[in-house]
VOKE-410010 format. One record per residue (C-alpha): y, z, x. Coordinates in nm, 2 decimals. Last residue first. Example, Ala and Ser with C-alpha at 12.3 -4.5 7.8 and 13.67 -1.06 7.14 Angstrom:
PT,-0.11,0.71,1.37
PT,-0.45,0.78,1.23
This chain:
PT,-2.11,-0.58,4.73
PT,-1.74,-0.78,4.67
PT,-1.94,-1.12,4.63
PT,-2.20,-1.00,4.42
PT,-1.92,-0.83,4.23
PT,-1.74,-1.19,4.18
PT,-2.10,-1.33,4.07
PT,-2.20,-1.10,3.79
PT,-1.82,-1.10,3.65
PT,-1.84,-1.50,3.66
PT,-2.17,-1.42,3.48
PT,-2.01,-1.28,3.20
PT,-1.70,-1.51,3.15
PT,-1.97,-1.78,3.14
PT,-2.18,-1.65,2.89
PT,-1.90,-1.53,2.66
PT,-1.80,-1.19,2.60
PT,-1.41,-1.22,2.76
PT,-1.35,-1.56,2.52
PT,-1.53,-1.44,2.24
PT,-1.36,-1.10,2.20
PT,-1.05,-1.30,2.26
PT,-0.77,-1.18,2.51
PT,-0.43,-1.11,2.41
PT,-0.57,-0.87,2.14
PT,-0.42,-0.53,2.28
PT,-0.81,-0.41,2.26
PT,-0.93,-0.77,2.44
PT,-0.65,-0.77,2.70
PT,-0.81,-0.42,2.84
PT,-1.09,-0.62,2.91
PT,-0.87,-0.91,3.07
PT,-0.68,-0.64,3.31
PT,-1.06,-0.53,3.39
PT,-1.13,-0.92,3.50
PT,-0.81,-0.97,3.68
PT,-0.89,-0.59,3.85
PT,-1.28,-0.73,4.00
PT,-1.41,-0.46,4.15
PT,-1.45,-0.20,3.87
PT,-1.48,-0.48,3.66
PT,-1.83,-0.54,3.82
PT,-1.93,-0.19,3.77
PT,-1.82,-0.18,3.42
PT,-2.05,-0.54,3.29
PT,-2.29,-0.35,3.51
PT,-2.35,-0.05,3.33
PT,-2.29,-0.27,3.02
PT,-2.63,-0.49,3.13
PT,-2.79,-0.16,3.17
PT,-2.72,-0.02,2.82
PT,-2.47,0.23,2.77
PT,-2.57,0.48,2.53
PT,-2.49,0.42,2.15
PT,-2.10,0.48,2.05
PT,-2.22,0.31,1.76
PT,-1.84,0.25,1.67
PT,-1.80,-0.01,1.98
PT,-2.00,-0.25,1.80
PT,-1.80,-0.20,1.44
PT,-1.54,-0.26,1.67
PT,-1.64,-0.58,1.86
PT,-1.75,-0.70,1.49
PT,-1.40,-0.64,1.35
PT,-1.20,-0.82,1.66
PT,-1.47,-1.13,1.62
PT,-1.38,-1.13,1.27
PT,-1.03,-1.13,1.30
PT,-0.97,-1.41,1.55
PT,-1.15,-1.68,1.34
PT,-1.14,-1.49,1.02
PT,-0.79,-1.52,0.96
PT,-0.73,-1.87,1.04
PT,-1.08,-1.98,0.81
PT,-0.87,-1.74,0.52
PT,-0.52,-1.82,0.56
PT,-0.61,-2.23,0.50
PT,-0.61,-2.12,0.15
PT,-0.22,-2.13,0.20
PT,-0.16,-2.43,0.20
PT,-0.37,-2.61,0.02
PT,-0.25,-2.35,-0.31
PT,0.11,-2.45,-0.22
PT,0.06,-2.81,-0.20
PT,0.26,-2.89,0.12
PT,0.61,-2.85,0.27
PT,0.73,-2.78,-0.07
PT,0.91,-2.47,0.02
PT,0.66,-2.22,-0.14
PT,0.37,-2.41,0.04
PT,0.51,-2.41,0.39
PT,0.66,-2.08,0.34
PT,0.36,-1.94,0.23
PT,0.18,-2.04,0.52
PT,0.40,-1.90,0.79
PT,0.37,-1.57,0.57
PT,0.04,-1.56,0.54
PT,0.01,-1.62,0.98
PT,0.24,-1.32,1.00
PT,0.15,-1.09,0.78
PT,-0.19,-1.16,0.93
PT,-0.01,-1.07,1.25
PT,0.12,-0.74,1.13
PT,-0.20,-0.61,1.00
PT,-0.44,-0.66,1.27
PT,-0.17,-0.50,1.50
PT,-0.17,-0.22,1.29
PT,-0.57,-0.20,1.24
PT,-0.69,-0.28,1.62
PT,-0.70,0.13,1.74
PT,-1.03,0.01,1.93
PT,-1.23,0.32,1.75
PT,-1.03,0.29,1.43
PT,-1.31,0.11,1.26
PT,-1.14,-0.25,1.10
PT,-1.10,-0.29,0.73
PT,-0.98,-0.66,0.66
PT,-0.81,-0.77,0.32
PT,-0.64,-0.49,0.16
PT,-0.66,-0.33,0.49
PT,-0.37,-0.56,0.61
PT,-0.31,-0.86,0.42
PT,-0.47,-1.00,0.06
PT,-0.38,-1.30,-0.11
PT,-0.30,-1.43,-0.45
PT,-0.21,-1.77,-0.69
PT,-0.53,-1.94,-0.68
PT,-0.78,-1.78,-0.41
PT,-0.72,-1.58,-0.08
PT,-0.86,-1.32,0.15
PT,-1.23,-1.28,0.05
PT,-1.28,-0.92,0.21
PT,-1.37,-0.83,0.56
PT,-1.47,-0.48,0.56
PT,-1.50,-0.11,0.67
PT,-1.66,0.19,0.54
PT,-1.43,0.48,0.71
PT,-1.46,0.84,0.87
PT,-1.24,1.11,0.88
PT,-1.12,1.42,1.04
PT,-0.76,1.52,1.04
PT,-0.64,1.82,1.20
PT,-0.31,2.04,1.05
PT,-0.02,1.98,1.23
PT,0.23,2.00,1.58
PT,-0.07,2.13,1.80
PT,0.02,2.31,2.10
PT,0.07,2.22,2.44
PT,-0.15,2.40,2.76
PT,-0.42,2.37,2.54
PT,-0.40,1.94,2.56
PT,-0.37,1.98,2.95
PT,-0.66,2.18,2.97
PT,-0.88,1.96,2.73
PT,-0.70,1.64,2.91
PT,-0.87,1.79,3.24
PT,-1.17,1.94,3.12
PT,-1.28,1.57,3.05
PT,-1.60,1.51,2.81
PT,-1.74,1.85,2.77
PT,-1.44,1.97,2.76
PT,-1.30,1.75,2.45
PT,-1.61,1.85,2.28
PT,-1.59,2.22,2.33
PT,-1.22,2.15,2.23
PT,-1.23,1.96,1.87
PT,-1.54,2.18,1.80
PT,-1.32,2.54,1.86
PT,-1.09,2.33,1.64
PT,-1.26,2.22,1.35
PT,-1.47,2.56,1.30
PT,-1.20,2.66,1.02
PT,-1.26,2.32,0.83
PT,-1.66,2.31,0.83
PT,-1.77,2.09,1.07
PT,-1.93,1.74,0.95
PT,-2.28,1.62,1.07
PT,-2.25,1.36,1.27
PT,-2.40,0.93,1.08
PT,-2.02,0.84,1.18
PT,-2.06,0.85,1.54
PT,-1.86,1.06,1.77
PT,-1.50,1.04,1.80
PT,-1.23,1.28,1.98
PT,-0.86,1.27,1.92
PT,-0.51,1.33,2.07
PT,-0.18,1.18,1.92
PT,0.09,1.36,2.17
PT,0.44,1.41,2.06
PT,0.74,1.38,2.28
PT,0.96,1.26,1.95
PT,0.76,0.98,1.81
PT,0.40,0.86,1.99
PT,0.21,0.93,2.33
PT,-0.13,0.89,2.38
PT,-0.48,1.03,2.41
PT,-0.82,0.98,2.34
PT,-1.20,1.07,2.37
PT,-1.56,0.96,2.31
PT,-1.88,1.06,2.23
PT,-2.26,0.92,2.24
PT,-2.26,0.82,2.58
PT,-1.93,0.86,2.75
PT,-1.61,0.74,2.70
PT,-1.28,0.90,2.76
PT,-0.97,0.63,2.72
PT,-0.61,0.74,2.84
PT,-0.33,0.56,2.77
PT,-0.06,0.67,3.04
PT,-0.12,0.99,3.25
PT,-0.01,1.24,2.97
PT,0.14,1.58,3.00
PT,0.10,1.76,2.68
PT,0.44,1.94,2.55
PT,0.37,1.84,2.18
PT,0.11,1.82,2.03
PT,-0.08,1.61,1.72
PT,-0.43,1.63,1.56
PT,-0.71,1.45,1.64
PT,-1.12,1.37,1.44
PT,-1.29,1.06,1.45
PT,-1.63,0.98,1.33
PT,-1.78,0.68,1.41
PT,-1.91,0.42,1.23
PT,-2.25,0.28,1.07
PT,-2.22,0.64,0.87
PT,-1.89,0.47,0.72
PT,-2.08,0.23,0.54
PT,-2.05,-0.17,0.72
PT,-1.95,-0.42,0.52
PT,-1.90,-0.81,0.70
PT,-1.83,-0.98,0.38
PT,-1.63,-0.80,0.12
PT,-1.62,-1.03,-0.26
PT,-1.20,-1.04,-0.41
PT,-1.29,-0.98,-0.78
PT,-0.93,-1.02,-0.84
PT,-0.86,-0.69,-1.00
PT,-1.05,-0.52,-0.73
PT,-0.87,-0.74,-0.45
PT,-0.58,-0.65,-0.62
PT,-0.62,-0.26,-0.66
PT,-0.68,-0.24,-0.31
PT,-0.90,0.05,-0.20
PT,-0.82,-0.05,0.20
PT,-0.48,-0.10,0.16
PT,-0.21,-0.20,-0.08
PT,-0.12,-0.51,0.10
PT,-0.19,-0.74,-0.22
PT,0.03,-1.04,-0.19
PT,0.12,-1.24,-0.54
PT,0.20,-1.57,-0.59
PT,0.45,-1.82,-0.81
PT,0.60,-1.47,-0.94
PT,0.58,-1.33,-1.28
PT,0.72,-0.96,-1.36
PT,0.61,-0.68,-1.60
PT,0.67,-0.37,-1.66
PT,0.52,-0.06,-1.83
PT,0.72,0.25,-1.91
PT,0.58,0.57,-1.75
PT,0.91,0.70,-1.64
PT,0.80,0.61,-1.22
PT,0.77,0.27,-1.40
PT,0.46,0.15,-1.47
PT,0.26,-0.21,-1.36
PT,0.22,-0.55,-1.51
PT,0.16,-0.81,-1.27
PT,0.20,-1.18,-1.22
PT,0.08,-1.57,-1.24
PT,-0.26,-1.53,-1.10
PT,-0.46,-1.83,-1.17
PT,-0.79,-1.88,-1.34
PT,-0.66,-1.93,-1.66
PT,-0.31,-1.80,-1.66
PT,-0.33,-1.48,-1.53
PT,-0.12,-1.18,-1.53
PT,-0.27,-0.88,-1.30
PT,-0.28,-0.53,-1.38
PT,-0.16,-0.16,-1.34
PT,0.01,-0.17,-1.04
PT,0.21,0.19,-1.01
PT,0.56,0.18,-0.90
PT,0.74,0.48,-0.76
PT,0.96,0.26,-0.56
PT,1.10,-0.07,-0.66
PT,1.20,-0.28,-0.31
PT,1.38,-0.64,-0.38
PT,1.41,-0.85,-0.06
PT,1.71,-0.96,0.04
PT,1.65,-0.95,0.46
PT,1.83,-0.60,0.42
PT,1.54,-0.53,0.21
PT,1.32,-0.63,0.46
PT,1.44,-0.50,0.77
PT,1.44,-0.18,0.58
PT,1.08,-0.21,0.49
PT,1.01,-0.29,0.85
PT,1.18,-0.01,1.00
PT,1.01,0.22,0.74
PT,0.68,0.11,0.80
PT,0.70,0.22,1.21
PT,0.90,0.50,1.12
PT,0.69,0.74,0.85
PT,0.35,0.54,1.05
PT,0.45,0.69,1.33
PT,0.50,0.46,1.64
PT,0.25,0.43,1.90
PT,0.34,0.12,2.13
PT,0.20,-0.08,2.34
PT,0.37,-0.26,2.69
PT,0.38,-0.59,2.82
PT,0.66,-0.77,2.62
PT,0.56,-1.06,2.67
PT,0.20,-1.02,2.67
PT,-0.02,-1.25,2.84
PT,-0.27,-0.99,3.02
PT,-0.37,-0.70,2.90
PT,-0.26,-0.41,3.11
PT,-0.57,-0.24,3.39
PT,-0.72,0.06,3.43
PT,-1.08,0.13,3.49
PT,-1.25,0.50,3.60
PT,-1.60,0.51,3.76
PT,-1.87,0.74,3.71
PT,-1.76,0.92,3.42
PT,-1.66,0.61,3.26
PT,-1.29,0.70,3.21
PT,-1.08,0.41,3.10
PT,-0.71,0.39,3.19
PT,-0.42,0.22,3.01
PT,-0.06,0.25,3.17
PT,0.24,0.05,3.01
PT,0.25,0.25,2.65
PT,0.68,0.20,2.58
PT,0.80,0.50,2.47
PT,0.87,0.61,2.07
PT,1.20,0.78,2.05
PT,1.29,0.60,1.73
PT,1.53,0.37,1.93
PT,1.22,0.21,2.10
PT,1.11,0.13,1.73
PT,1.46,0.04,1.65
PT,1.45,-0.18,1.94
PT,1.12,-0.36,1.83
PT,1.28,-0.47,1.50
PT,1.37,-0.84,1.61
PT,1.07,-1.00,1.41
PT,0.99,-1.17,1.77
PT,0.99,-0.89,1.91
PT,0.78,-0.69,1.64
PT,0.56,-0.97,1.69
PT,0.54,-0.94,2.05
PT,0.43,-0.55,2.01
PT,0.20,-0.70,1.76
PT,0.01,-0.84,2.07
PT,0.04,-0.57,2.30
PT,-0.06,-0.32,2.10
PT,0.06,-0.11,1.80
PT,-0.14,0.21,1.82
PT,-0.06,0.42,1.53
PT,-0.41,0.56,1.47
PT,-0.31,0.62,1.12
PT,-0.46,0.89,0.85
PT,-0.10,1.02,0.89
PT,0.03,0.83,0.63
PT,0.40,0.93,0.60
PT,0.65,0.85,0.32
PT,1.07,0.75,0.40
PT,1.00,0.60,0.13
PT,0.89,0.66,-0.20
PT,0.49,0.62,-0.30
PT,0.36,0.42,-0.56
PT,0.51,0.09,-0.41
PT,0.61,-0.24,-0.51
PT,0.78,-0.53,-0.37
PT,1.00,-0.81,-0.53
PT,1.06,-1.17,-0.26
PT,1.27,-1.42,-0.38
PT,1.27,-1.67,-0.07
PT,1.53,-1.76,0.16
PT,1.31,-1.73,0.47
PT,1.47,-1.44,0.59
PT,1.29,-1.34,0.26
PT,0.96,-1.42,0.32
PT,0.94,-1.30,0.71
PT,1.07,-0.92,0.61
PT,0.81,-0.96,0.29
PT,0.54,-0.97,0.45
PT,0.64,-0.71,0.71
PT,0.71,-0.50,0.47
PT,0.32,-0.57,0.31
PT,0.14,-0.50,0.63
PT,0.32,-0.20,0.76
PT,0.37,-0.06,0.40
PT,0.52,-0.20,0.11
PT,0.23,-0.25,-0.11
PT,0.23,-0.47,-0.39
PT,0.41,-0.76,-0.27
PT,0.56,-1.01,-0.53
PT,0.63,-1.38,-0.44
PT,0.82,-1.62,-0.53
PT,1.01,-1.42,-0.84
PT,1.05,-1.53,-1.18
């Protein structure tokens, strides 16, 4: 009998079970894939805010150790203005870009060497139940023998296509078809100059750029998800048409390099899902599909570990009624998650800005407390709410009165 089983031992699910087991509890995860294993179809931004949890968590040096730098400049190109500014309230006051082959293995270790179990090559195959309740799993061994194991709850961080929220009949809330996205295609380089984070927006398009694992570049362009798709071997003479179009700056900068791997272009549906009910949750994509447009998905990930975790403990150690407990995980989730998912889905339109944006921009152009707060709502120090709100709004209005 275990505490808890993780299926899924990835960013969201490592992390899980890191903060389960220093806790003392019996943690077993499962995987399908061996490790060290790479998911490239990963913005890899970790920003401010789950740069403090990897802090806290203690694994942030072997993430600067991995030859990943610190992300302290973050700039926004407008075409007729330029923002930058660093989210405010961070303690550690930098992102980070970390591939996903590093970033999930760091926690993985940390979480074995925490006590946690790891089986690799492990396939879910089903859930145990005793009425209503979710008592365990069966699943096959990489030799195609079944096994089973019963824990007092069960984590599903097996992303977006999660076989326990299927098997659960977790409902999605919040859905949005990939066409209601956008469309983003980048590749990696190496020997590109960078000047910080840099953001390229324009109507209808926009671009990206920053630096991750040894001196490579993650670059990318995104238009909306409804585009027609290029055919492979046109990907990219369309990559860099757009990328000039947009800033013939990074375009030159990005030729002058040369691309590391093969281009990835995709498009996602995204979700909330029903996070919790008797005896299992969901964390990371499992639970909450964000559009990679605001880069929000890893740091999504890692504090939802976080709060689940908190909440497990409570319940697992007798602290409270264990189900209580932790069906609280949903309302906290959702009340800084959903906000974060509709602001992205927003974003994802990419539509033309709109004369009250035009201004929002214009007024943070002369306000720099007020662009370092936009910037705070992508590393997720600052609320969607908080910056959008009414007030917030028209003490933008007022301040650039003031400056004109």
């Amino acid at each position: 009998m275990h505490d808890v089983i993780v299926v899924g031992a990835r960013c969201a699910g490592a992390a899980t079970a890191l903060l389960l087991a220093r806790q003392g509890h019996k943690v077993l995860i499962i995987d399908q894939d061996r490790f060290p294993s790479d998911m490239r179809l990963s913005t890899h931004l970790v920003w401010h805010a789950g740069a403090d949890l990897l802090q806290k968590w203690g694994v942030l040096e072997a993430v600067r150790a991995s030859r990943c730098p610190a992300l302290t400049e973050f700039s926004l190109d407008l075409g007729e203005l330029v923002l930058k500014g660093t989210p405010p309230d961070a303690q550690v006051g930098a992102a980070f870009a970390p591939k996903r082959i590093v970033l999930d293995q760091i926690l993985l270790d940390a979480a074995v060497a925490a006590g946690a179990e790891l089986r690799e090559g492990v396939l879910l195959d089903d859930l145990l139940r005793e009425g209503d309740r979710v008592v365990g799993i069966t699943a096959k061994n990489p030799d195609g023998t079944v096994m089973t194991e019963q824990a007092r709850w069960i984590v599903g961080a097996d992303g977006r296509h999660s076989r326990v929220a299927r098997s659960v009949g977790s409902t999605a809330y919040h859905e949005f078809p990939k066409e209601a996205g956008s469309l983003n295609t980048f590749a990696y380089f190496s020997g590109v100059s960078l000047k910080g984070v840099e953001f390229i927006s324009r109507p209808e398009r926009m671009a990206y750029a920053w630096a991750t694992n040894d001196d490579q570049v993650l670059a990318g362009v995104m238009l909306p998800g409804h585009s027609p798709r290029v055919a492979r071997q046109d990907t990219e003479a369309f990559f860099f048409a757009e990328m000039e179009a947009m800033s013939p700056d990074l375009a030159a900068r990005l030729r002058a390099g040369k691309r590391e791997e093969d281009w990835i272009s995709t498009s996602v549906g995204t979700f909330c899902r029903q996070p919790v009910g008797p005896g299992w949750s969901l964390v990371g994509d499992a639970g909450l599909t964000v559009d990679p447009i605001t880069a929000a998905g890893i740091t999504n990930a890692l504090r939802d570990a976080d709060l689940l975790a908190e909440l497990l403990h409570q319940g697992l150690s007798g602290q409270g009624d264990l189900d209580a407990t932790v069906a609280a995980y949903a309302a906290r989730r959702d009340a800084v998650s959903v906000p974060l998912h509709l602001f992205s889905q927003d974003m994802a339109r990419l539509a033309p800005p709109t004369d009250e944006v035009i201004q929002l921009f214009t007024g943070l152009a002369h306000n720099q407390a007020q662009a370092d707060r936009y910037f705070g709502v992508f590393g997720q120090t600052v609320s969607p709410a908080d910056f959008f709100s009414p007030e917030n709004m028209r003490a933008i209005t007022d301040q650039a009165a003031i400056s004109a």
